[in-house]
VODREN-162138 format. One line per 4 residues: number of its first residue (from 1); their letters; for each residue x, y, z of C-alpha. Coordinates in pm, 1 decimal, always signed. Layout:
% residues N
NUM) A) X,Y,Z  ...
% end
This chain:
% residues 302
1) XXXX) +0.0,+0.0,+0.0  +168.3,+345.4,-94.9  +168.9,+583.9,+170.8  -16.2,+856.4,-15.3
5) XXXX) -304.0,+629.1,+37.1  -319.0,+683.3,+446.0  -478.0,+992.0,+339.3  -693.0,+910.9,+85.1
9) XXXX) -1061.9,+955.1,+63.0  -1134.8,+591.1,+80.6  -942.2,+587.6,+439.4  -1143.7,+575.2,+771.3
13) XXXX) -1131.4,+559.8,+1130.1  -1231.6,+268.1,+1313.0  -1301.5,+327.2,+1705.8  -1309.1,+61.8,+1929.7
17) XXXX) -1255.7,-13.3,+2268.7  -992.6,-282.4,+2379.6  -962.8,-360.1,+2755.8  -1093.2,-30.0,+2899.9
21) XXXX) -877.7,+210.6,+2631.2  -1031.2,+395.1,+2331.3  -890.8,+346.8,+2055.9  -880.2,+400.1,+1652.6
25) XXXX) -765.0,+195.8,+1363.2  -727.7,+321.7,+1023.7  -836.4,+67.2,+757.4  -925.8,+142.0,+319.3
29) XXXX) -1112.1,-157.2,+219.2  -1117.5,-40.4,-128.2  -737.4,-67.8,-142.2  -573.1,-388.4,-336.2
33) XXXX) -512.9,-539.9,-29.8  -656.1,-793.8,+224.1  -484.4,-682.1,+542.8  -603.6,-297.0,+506.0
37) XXXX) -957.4,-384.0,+640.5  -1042.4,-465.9,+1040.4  -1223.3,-852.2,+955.0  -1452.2,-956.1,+1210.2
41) XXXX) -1227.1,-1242.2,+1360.4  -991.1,-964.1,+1498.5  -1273.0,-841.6,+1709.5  -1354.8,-1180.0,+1816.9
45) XXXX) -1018.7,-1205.7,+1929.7  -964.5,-918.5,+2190.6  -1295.3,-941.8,+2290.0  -1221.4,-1276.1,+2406.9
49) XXXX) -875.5,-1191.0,+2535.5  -1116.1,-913.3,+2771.1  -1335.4,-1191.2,+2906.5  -1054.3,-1428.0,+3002.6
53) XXXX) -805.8,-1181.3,+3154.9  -915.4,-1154.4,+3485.7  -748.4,-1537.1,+3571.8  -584.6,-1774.5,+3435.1
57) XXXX) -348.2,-1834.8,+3137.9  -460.6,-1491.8,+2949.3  -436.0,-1239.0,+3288.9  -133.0,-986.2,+3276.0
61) XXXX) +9.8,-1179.6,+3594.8  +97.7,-1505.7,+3333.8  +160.6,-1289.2,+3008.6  +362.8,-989.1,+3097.4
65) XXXX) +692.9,-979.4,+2951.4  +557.6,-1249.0,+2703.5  +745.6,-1274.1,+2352.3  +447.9,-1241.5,+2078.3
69) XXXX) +456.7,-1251.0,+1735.4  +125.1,-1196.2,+1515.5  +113.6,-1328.7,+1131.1  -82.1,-1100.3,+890.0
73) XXXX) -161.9,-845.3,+1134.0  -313.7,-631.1,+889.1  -439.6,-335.0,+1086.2  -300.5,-424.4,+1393.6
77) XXXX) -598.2,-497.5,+1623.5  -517.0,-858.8,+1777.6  -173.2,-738.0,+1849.5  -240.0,-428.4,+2061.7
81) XXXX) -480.1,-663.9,+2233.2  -191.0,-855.5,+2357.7  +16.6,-530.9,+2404.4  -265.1,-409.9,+2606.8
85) XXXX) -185.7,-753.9,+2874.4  +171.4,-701.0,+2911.1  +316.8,-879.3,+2637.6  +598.4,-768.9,+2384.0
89) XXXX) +429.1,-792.0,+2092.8  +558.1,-756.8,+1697.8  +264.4,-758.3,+1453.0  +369.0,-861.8,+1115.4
93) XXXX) +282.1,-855.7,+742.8  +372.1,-824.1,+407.7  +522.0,-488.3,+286.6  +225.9,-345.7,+148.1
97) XXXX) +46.9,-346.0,+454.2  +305.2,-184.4,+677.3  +199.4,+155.5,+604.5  -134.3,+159.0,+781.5
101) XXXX) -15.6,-146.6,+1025.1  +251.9,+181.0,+1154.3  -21.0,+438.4,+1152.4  -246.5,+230.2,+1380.4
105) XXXX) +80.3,+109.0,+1624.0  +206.1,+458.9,+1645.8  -128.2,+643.2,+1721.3  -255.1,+419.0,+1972.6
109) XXXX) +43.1,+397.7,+2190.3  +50.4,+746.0,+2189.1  -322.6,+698.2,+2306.4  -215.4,+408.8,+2586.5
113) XXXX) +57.2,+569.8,+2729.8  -153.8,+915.4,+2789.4  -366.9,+753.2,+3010.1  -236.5,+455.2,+3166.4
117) XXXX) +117.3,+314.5,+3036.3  +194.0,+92.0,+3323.6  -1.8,-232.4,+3208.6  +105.0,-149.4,+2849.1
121) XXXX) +386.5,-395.6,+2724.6  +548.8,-250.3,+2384.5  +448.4,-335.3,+2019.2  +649.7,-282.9,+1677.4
125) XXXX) +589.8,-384.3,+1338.5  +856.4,-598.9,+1079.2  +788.0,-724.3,+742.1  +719.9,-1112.0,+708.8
129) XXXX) +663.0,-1260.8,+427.3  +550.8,-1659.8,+500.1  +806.4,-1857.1,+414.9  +1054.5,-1610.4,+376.8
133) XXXX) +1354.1,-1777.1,+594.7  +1552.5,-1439.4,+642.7  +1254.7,-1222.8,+774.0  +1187.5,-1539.4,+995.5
137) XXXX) +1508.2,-1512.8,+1129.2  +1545.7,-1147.7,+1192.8  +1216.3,-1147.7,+1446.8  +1469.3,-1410.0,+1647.6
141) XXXX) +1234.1,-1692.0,+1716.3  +1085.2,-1868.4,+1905.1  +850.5,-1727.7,+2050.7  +604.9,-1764.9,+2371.9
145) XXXX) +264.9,-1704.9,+2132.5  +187.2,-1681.7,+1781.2  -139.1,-1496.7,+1693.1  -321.3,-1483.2,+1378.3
149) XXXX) -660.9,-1335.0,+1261.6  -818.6,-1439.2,+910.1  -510.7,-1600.6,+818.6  -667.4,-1860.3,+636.3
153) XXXX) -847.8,-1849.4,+320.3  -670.9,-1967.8,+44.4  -546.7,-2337.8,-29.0  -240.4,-2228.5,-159.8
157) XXXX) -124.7,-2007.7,+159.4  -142.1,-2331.0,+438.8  +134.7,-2482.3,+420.1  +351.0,-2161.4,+386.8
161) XXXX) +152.3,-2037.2,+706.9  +192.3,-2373.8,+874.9  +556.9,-2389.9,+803.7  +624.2,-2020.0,+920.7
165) XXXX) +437.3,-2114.1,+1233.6  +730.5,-2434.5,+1309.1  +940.7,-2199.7,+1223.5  +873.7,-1939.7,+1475.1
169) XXXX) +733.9,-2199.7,+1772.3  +917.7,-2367.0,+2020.7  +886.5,-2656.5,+2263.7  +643.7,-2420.7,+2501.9
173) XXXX) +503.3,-2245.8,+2203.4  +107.1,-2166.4,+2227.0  -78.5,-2098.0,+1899.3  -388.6,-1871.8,+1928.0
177) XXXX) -527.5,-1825.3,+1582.9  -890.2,-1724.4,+1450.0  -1074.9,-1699.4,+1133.0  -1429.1,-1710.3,+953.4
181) XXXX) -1503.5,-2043.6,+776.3  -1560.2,-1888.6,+434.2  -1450.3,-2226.0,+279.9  -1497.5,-2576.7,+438.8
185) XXXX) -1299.5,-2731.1,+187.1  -1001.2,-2507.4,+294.0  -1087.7,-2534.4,+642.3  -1111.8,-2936.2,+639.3
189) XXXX) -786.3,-2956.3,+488.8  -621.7,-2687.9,+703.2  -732.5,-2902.5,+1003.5  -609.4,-3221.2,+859.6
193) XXXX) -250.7,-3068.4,+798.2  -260.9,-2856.7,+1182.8  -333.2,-3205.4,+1372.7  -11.4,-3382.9,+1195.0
197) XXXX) +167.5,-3098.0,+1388.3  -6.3,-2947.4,+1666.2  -224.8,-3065.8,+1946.1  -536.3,-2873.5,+1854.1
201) XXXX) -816.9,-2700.4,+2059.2  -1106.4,-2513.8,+1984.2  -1243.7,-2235.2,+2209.3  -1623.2,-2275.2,+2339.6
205) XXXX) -1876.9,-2011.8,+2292.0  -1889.6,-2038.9,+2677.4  -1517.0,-1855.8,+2659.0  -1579.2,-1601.6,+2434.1
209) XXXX) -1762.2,-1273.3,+2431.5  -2137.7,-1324.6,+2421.9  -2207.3,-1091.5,+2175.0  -1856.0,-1098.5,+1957.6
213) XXXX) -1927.8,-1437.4,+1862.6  -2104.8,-1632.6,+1559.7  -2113.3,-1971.9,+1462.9  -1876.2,-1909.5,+1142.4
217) XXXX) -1600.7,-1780.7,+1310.1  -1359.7,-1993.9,+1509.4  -1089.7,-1961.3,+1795.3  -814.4,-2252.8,+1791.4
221) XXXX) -563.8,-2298.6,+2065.6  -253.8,-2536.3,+1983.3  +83.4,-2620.6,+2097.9  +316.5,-2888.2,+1901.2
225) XXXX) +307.2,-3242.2,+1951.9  +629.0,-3378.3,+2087.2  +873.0,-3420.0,+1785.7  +893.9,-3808.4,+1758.2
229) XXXX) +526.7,-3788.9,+1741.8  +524.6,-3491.8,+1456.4  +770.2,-3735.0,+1280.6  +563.9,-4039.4,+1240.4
233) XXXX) +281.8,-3801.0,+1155.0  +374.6,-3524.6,+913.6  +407.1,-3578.4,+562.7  +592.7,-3250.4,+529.6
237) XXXX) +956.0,-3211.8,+507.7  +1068.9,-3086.1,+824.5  +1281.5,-2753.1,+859.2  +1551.4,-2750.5,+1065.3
241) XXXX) +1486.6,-2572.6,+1392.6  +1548.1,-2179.9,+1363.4  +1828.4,-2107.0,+1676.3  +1695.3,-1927.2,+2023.5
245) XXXX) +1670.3,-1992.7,+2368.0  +1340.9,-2230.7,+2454.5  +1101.3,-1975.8,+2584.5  +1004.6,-1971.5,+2957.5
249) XXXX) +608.5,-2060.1,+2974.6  +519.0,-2268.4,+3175.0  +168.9,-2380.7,+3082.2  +137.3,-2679.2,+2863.3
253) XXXX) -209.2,-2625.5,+2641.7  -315.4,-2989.6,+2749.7  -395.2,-2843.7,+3084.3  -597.0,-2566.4,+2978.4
257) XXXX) -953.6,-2682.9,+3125.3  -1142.8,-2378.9,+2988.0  -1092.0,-2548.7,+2630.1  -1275.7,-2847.1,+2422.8
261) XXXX) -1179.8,-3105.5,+2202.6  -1208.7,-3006.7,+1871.1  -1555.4,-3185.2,+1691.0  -1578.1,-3187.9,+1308.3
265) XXXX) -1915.4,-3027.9,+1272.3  -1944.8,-2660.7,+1292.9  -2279.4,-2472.3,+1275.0  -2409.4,-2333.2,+985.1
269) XXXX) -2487.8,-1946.3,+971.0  -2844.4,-1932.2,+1028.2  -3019.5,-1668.9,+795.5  -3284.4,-1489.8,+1048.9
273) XXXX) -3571.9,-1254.4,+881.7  -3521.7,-913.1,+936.7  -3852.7,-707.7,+1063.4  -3881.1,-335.5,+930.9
277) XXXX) -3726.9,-66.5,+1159.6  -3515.2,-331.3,+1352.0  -3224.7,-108.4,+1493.4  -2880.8,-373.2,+1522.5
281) XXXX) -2608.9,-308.7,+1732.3  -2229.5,-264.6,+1551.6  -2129.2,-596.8,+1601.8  -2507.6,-729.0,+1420.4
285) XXXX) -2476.9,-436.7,+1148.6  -2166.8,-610.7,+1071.2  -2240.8,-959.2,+1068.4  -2573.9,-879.5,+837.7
289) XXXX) -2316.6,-751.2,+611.7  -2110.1,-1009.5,+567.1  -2369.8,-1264.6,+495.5  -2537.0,-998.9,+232.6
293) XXXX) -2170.1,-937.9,+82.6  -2114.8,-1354.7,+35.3  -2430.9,-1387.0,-88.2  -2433.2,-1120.4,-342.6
297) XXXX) -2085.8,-1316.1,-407.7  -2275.9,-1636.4,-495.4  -2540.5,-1489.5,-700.6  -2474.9,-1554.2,-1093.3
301) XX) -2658.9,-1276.5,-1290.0  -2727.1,-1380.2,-1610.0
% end
């Protein structure tokens, strides 16, 4: 994305309000790229970072100090969430998208550290391009948690993302990673190529916001499967270990009792009838749009 286009007239302000702090994220969803809009997973996300904060494995007591690395961070929003708890965080994505990604880091530390700095951890932004082994190595893996937010959509893009992921992860690794099922063909085989690596979770609606939520979009929670194990399983080649010091957390994700195992059948999006003069919250406004956009998608005028 060129910089000329931060100031552009298809560029808006996005406020929203992440663990008690105001806050605003540029985004131009007419631009060529993906990672210039806010998608609806990201706000899944934080929102259920707030509800599971106050104790446990997500409260600043466990993740301050935290190493954090975010893949396709786009405009930032699941990263400052993590930020926001403690953590040092670096939100990532390709070069195009580091323009705005900068904007909405510098502005809203600026914002944080105005009001209440102390519980903020730090956040910066680097260029990483999955795959790429020299911008994996300059972040110096591995890291403590590796976020992601819409990451998946495309068949062609798993197994870059999934080997970026080993790349970055270590033995105490924990994978948090979300996205709307836009695809179940994608999403089947994702899954399928995940479990030969990772011990894989899924978030219940009982742990996440009750109204950022919806039965198309999905929180996972992983951490790898011992390497013998990932061996006998994986029918990937397996890259050699990027160098760093094994991280220091010390909760394994198979003791995590807020979490389910994960089932194969997800819920379809139900498709309720709208009465006249209904008034819809954001977070509904939103939704209604994204099943109106997909289905405009699927409609064949002829």
């Amino acid at each position: 994305m060129e910089p000329d286009r931060l100031n552009s007239p298809t560029t808006f302000e996005m406020p929203l309000e992440i663990l008690g702090h105001e806050l605003q994220f540029s985004q131009d969803p007419n631009s060529k790229h993906l990672g210039t809009t806010v998608w609806d997973a990201s706000l899944v996300f934080v929102k259920f970072l707030e509800k599971n904060c106050r104790k446990g494995k997500f409260s600043p007591a466990k993740l301050k100090g935290k190493r954090v690395i975010e893949l396709g961070a786009g405009c930032g929003v699941s990263g400052f969430g993590m930020a926001l708890l403690g953590c040092d965080v670096i939100v990532t994505d390709q070069k195009e998208v580091l323009p705005i990604l900068k904007r909405n880091v510098e502005r809203n530390i600026s914002r944080v550290m105005q009001t209440n700095p102390d519980s903020f951890g730090s956040i910066k932004v680097s260029e990483l391009q999955w795959g790429d082994r020299d911008h994996i190595m300059a972040v110096d893996p591995p890291f403590d948690y590796i976020i992601g937010t819409d990451v998946v959509y495309v068949e062609h893009l798993l197994e870059p993302l999934l080997q970026t992921i080993v790349d970055l992860s270590g033995p105490r690794t924990t994978i948090l990673l979300g996205y709307e099922i836009r695809s179940t063909i994608v999403h089947e085989q994702m899954l399928q190529m995940w479990k030969k690596t990772f011990d894989v979770k899924t978030v219940p609606k009982s742990k996440m916001d009750e109204t950022f939520q919806h039965p198309s979009i999905q929180l996972f929670i992983m951490g790898p499967k011992p390497m013998a194990e990932r061996l006998q399983n994986t029918g990937l080649a397996t890259a050699e270990k990027v160098d760093g010091v094994e991280t220091s957390g010390e909760d394994n994700i198979n003791e995590e009792n807020v979490l389910e195992e994960e089932g194969s059948d997800f819920a379809e999006e139900k498709v309720e009838t709208i009465l006249p003069n209904t008034k819809f919250s954001d977070w509904e406004a939103r939704r209604y749009g994204s099943m109106a956009a997909r289905m405009l998608r699927d409609v064949k005028i002829t």
